[in-house]
C-alpha positions as CSV (number, residue, x, y, z in Angstrom):
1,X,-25.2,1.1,-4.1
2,X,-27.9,2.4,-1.6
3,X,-26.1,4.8,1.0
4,X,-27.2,3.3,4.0
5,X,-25.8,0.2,2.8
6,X,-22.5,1.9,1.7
7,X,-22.7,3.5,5.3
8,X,-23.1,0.2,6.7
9,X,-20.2,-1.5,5.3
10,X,-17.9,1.5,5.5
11,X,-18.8,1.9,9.0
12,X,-17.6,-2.6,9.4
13,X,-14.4,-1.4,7.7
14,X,-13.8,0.8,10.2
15,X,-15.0,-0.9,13.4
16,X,-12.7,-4.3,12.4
17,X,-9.8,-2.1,12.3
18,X,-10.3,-0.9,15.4
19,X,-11.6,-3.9,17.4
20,X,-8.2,-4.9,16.2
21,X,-6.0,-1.9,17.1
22,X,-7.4,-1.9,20.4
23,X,-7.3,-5.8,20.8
24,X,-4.5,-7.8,22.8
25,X,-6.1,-10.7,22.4
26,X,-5.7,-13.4,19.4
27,X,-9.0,-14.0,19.4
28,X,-10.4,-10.2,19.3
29,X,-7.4,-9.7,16.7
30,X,-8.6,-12.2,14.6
31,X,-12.6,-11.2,14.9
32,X,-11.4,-7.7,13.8
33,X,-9.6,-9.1,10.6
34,X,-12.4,-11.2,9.7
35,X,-15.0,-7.8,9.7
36,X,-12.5,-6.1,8.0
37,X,-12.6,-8.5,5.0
38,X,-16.1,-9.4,5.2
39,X,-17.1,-5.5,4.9
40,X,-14.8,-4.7,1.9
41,X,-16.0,-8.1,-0.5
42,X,-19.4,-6.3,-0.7
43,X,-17.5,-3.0,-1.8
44,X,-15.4,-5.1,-4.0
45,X,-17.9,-7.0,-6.2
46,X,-20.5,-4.5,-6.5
47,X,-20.5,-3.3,-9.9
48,X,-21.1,-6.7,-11.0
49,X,-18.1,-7.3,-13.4
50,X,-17.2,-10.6,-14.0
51,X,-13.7,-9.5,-13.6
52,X,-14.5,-7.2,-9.9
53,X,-16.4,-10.7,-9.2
54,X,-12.8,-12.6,-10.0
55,X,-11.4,-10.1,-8.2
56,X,-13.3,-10.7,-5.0
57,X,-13.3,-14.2,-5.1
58,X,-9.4,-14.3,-5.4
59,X,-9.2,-11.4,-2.5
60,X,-11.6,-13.8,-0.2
61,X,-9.8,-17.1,-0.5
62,X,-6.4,-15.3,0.4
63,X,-7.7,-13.4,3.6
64,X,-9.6,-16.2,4.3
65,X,-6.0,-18.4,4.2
66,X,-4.2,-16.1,6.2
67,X,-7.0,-15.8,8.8
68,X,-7.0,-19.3,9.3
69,X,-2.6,-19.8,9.3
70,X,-3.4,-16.8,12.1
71,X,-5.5,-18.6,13.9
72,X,-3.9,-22.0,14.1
73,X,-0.3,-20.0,14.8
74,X,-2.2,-18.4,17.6
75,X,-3.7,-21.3,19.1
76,X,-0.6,-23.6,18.6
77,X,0.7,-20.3,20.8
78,X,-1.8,-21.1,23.7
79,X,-1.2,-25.1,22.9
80,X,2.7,-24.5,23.4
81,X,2.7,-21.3,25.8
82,X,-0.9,-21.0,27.5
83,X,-0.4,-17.3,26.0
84,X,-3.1,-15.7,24.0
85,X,-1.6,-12.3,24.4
86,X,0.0,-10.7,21.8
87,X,2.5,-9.3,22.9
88,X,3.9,-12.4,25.2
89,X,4.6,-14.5,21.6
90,X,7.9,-16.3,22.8
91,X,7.8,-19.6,20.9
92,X,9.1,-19.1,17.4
93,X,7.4,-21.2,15.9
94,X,4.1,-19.5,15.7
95,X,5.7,-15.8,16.1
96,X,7.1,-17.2,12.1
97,X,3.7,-18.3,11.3
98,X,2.0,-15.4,12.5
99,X,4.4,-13.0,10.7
100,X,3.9,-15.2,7.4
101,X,0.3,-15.0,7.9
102,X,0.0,-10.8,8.0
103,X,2.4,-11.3,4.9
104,X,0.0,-12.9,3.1
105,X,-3.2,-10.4,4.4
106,X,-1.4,-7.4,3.1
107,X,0.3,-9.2,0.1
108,X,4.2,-8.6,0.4
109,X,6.7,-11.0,-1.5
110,X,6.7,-14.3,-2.1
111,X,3.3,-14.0,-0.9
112,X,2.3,-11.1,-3.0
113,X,0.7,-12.8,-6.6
114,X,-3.1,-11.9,-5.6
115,X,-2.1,-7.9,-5.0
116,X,-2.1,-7.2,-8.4
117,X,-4.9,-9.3,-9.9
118,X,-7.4,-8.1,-7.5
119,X,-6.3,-4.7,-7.6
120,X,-6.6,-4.7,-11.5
121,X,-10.2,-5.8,-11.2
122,X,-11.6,-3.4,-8.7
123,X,-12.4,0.4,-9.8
124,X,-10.2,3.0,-8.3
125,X,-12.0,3.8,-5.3
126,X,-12.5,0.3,-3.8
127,X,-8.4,-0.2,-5.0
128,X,-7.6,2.8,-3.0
129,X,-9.4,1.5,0.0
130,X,-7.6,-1.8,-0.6
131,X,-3.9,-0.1,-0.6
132,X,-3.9,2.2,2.3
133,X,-7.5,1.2,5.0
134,X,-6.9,-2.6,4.6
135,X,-2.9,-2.5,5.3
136,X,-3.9,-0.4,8.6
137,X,-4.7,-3.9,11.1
138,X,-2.2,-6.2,10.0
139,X,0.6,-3.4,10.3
140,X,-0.9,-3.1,14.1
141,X,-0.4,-6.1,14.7
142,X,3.1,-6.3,12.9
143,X,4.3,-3.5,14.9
144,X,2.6,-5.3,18.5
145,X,4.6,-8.7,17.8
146,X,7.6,-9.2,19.7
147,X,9.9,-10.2,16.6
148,X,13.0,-12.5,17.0
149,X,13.7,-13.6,13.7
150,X,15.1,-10.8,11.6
151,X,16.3,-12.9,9.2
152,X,12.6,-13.8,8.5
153,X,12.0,-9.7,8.6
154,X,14.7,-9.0,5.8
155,X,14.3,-11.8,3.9
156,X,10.7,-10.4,3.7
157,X,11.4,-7.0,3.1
158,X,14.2,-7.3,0.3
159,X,12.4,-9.9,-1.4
160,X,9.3,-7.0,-1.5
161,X,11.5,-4.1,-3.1
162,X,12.7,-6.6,-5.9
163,X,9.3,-8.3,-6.8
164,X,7.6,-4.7,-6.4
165,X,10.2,-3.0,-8.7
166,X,10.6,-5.8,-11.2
167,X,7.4,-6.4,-11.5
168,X,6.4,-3.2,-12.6
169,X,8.9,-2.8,-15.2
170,X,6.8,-4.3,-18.3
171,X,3.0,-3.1,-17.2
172,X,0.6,-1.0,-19.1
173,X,-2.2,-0.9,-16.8
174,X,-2.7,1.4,-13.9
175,X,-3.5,-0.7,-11.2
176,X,-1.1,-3.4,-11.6
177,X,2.0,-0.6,-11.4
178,X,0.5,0.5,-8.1
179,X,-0.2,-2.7,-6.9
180,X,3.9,-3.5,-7.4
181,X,4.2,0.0,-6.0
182,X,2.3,-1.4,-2.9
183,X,4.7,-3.9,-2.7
184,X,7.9,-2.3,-2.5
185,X,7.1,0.0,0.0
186,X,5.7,-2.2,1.9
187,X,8.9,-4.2,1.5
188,X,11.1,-0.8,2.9
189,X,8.0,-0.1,6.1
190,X,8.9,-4.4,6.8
191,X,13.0,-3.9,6.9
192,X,13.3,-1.4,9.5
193,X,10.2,-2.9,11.6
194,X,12.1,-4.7,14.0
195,X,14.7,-1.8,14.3
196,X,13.0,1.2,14.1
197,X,8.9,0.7,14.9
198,X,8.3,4.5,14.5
199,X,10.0,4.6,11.0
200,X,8.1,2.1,9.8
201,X,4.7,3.6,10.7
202,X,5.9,7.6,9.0
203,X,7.0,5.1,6.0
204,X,3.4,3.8,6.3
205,X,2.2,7.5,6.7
206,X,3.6,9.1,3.6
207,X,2.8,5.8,1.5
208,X,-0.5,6.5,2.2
209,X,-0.8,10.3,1.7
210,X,1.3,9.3,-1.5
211,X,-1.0,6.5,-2.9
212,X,-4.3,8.3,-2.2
213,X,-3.3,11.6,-4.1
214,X,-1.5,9.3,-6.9
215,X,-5.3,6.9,-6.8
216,X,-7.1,10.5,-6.8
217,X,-5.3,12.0,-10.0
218,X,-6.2,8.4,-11.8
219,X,-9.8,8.6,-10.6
220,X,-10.3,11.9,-11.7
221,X,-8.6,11.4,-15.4
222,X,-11.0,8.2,-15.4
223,X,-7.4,6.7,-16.4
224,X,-6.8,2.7,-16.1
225,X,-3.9,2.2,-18.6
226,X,-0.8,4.6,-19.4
227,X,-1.9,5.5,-23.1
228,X,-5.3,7.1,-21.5
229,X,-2.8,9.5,-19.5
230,X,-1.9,10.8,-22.6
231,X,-4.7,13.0,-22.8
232,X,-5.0,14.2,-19.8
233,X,-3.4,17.5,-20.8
234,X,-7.0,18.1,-22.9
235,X,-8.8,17.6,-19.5
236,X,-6.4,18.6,-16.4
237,X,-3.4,20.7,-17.5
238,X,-2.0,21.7,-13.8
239,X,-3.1,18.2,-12.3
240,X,-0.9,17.1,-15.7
241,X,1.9,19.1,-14.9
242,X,1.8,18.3,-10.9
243,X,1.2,14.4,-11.3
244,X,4.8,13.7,-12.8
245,X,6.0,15.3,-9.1
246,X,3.6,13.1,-7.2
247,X,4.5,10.0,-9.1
248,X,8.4,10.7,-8.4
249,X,7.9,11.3,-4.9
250,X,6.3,7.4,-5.0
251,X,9.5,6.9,-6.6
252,X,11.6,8.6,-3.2
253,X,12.9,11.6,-5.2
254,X,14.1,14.7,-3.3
255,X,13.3,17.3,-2.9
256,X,10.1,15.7,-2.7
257,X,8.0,14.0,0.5
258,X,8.9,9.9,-0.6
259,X,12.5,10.4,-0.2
260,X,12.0,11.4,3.5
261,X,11.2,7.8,4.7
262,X,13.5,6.2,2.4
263,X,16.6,8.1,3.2
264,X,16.2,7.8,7.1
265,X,15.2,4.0,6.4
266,X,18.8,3.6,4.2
267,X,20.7,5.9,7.7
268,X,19.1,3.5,10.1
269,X,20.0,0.0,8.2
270,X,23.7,1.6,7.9
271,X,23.7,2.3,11.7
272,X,22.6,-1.5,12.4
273,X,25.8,-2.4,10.4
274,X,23.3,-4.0,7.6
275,X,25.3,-1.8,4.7
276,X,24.9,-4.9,2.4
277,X,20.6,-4.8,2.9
278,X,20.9,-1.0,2.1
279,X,22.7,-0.7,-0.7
280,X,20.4,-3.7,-1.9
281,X,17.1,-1.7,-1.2
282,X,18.4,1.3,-2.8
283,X,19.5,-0.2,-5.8
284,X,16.0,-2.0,-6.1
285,X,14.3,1.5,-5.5
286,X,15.7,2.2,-8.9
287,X,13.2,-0.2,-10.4
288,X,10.5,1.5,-9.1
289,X,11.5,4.7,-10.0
290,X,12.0,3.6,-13.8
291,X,8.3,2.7,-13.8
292,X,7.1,6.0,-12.3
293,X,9.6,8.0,-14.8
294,X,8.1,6.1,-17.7
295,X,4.1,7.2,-15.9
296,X,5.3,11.0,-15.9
297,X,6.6,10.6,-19.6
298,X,3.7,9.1,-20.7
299,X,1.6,11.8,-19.1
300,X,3.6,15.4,-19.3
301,X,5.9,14.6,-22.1
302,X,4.0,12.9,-25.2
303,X,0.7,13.7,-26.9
304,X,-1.9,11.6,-28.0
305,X,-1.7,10.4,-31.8
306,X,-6.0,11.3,-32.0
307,X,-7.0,14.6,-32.0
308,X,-10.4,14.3,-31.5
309,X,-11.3,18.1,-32.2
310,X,-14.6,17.4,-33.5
311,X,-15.8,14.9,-30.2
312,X,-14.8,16.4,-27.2
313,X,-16.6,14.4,-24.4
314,X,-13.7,15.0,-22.2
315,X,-13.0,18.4,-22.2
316,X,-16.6,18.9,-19.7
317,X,-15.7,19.9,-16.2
318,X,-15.3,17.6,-13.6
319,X,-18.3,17.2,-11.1
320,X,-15.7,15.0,-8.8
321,X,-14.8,16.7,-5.4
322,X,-11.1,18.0,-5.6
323,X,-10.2,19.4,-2.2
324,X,-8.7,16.3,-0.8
325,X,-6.6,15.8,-4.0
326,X,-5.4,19.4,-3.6
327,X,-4.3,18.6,0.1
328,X,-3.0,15.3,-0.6
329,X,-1.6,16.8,-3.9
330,X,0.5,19.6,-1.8
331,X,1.3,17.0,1.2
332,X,3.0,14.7,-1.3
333,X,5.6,17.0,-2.8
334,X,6.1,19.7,-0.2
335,X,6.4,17.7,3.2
336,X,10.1,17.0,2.9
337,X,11.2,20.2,5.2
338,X,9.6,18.4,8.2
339,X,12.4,15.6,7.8
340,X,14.1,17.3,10.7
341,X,11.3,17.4,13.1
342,X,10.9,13.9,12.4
343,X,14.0,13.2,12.9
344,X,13.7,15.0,16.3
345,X,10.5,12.9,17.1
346,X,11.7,9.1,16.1
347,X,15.0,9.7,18.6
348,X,14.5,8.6,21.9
């Protein structure tokens, strides 16, 4: 793609998130979820695959449904309220709609089905843009909704962990088990939302830092399915021997940075006397971390059955930049020993 266009687009990504974390407005909201998408579709289909073009077309029509359930739930708003604030949403009937809507936009369960086709047609980079950039606005406006139905909220969120650990359970490919990794987490950020607001956005934090260093090691391997991580000992041996640590803090392991959000998540649920919706999110966490067990076996602990010796196209150096998988790398299994400063910061 020609970089000015690239700069172009990247630079729409960018200016529809932030029209719409700066918007308190519907309609400015809206305008800055519409950019968002209509920047990333170029991104999407540009190496001209039939399946990145599936992939695209699939990723449109669902943003482009959710856009429009927004926009009706926001005008029924004005219709019922004469509100188009965001933040003075009293009618629950489209505060429900509304929340449905930004379910759909950043694919959590039942609403989830598109997540992993389109992420298993995009290449990595483009995927990794569509995991952590494109969940940035809708969690904005998530976080700015004044949220009365908690049922809705948990409902949502346990649903999320069980579709995003289930789901994962029989996949080969890459991107599908980090598209249902998507999905859980985002199913832990969406249970402590309407409790905890500042949880949910370090839960969003280290998701991030966890999925671009996890999208990074991929990218660099040029891996797509779990038999290719095989040899990645031939090409990477310390990335081989770190990965397994990154992929089990995905899985909330400690010592490791994922179980930080998870554990004050499961200690904030028990203080809202919702024991039952822990112990139901921590048992579905087990899913996940079968699936991510089953990645780190696949990559430090068996060898590939053909030896190549004679064609060894992979054994080149890399020409890819690796600083920011180093500091995403180190941020992802070392950050747990700020736990207490956080704690210190989310207490009012």
């Amino acid at each position: 793609m020609n970089p000015y266009i690239l700069a172009a687009l990247l630079f729409g990504l960018g200016l529809g998130t932030t029209i719409t974390f700066a918007s308190s407005h519907w309609l400015l909201a809206w305008m800055g979820l519409e950019m968002n998408t209509l920047a990333i579709i170029p991104l999407m289909a540009q190496l001209h695959h039939p399946r990145a073009v599936e992939a695209t077309t699939k990723y449109f029509l669902t943003q482009a449904t959710a856009a429009a359930m927004l926009l009706f739930a926001s005008t029924t708003n004005a219709w019922l309220t004469g509100q188009w604030d965001i933040q003075q949403m009293t009618h629950p009937l489209p505060t429900t709609l509304i929340t449905l809507a930004l379910a759909l936009k950043i694919g959590l369960a039942p609403v989830h089905s598109w997540l992993p086709e389109v992420l298993q047609g995009l290449d990595l980079t483009t995927g990794l843009i569509l995991s952590t950039w494109q969940k940035l606005a809708p969690f904005a406006l998530l976080l700015q909704l004044p949220l009365s139905n908690s049922t809705l909220l948990i409902m949502l969120g346990l649903t999320s962990t069980l579709v995003g650990g289930w789901g994962g359970l029989n996949q080969t490919q890459l991107r599908k088990i980090l598209a249902y990794s998507s999905i859980a987490h985002l199913g832990w950020m969406i249970l402590i939302l309407q409790f905890s607001p500042s949880l949910t956005l370090l839960a969003l934090l280290t998701y991030i830092i966890m999925t671009f260093s996890t999208f990074l090691v991929f990218k660099l391997n040029k891996s797509t399915n779990i038999n290719a991580l095989a040899i990645s000992w031939t090409k990477t041996p310390a990335l081989t021997a770190l990965t397994p640590l990154v992929l089990l803090s995905l899985g909330g392991l400690p010592p490791l940075t994922g179980f930080m959000p998870k554990w004050l998540i499961l200690q904030e649920l028990t203080k809202q006397e919702l024991a039952a919706t822990a112990t139901l999110a921590a048992l579905t966490a087990l899913l996940s971390l079968y699936f991510y067990l089953r990645l780190s076996y696949a990559m430090a602990l068996t060898m590939s059955p053909n030896n190549l010796s004679g064609i060894t196209p992979w054994r080149l150096h890399s020409v890819q930049l690796t600083l920011p998988l180093a500091i995403s790398t180190m941020a992802t299994v070392s950050l747990l020993p700020l736990a207490p400063a956080m704690i210190a910061m989310l207490t009012p």
